[in-house]
C-alpha positions as CSV (number, residue, x, y, z in Angstrom):
1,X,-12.7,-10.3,-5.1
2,X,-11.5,-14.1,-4.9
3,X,-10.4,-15.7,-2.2
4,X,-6.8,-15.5,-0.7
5,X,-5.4,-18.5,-0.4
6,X,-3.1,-18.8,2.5
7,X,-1.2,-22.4,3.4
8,X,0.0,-22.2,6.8
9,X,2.1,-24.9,9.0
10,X,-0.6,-27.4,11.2
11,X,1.8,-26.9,13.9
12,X,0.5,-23.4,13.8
13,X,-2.9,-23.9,13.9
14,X,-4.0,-23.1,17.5
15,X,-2.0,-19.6,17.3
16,X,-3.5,-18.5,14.4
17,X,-7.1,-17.1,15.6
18,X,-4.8,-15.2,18.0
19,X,-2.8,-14.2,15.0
20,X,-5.0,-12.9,12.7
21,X,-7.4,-11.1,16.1
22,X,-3.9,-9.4,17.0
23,X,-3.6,-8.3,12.9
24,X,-7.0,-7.1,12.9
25,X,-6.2,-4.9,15.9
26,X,-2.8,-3.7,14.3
27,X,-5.0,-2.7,11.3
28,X,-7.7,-0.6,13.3
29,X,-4.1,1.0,14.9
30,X,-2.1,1.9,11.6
31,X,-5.9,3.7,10.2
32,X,-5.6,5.9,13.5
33,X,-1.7,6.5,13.2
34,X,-2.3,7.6,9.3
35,X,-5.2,9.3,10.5
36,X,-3.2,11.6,12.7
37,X,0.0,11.6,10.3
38,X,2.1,9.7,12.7
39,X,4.6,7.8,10.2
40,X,7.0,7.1,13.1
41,X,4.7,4.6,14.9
42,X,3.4,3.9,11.2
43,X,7.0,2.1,9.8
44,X,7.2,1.1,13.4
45,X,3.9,-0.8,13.4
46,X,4.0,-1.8,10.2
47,X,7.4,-3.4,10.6
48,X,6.2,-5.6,13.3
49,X,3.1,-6.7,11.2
50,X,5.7,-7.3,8.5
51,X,7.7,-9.8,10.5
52,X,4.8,-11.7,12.0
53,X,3.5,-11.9,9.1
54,X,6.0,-13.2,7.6
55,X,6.8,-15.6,10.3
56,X,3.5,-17.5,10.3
57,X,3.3,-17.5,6.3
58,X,0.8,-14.6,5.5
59,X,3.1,-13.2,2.4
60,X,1.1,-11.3,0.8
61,X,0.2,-9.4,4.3
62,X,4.0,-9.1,4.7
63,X,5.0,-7.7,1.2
64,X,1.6,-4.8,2.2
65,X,3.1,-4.1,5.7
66,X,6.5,-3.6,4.0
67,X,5.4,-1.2,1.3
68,X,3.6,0.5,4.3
69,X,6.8,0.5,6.3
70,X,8.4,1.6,3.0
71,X,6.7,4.9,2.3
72,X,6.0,5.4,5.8
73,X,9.9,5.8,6.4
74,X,10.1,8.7,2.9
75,X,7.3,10.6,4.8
76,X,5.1,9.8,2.1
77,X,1.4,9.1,3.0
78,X,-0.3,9.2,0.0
79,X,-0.2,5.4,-0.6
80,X,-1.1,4.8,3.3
81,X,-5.2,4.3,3.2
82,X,-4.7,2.6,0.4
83,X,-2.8,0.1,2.1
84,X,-4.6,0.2,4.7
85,X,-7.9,-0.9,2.7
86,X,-5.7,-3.8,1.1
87,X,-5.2,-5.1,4.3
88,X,-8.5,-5.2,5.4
89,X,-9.6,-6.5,1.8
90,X,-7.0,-9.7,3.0
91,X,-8.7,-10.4,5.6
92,X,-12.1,-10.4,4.1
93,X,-11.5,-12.7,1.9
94,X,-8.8,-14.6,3.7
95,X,-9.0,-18.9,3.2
96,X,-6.7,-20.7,5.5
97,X,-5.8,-24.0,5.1
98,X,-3.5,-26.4,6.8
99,X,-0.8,-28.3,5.6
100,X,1.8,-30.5,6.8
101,X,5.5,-28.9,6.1
């Protein structure tokens, strides 16, 4: 897989380590909620990863938290692990860089 470009705010660069240690956590969370069919705390989780996400720029994380949120919410967990494995696929192959805004 390429690399995942993401441009985030220079202002933001000494919280993002935190950021994306806190995601990675969030992650290991949301594979042990699916794994015991908890889609409360699923769309609750995943909500929250959705909004930070979006907040420090990480989009395409965002729009995979939401669709977790999404079907999470219908009580549908087929598309969870799948989900799941995107997310940790992001941050794989994650490239930062910092820009000016």
């Amino acid at each position: 897989m390429s690399k995942v470009k993401v441009e985030i705010d220079a202002d933001l660069r000494d919280l993002i380590p935190q950021f994306v240690e806190n995601r990675k956590k969030d992650i290991e969370t949301l594979t042990q909620l699916v794994e015991k069919n908890d889609l409360v705390a699923v769309s609750q989780l995943a909500h929250k990863v959705k909004g930070a996400s979006a907040g420090y720029g990480f989009n395409q994380l965002s729009e995979l938290a939401a669709q977790m949120e999404k079907a999470a919410k219908e009580n549908n967990s087929a598309p969870l692990k799948d989900l799941i494995k995107q997310m940790r696929v992001h941050f794989l192959n994650i490239e930062i860089s910092y820009v000016s805004m």
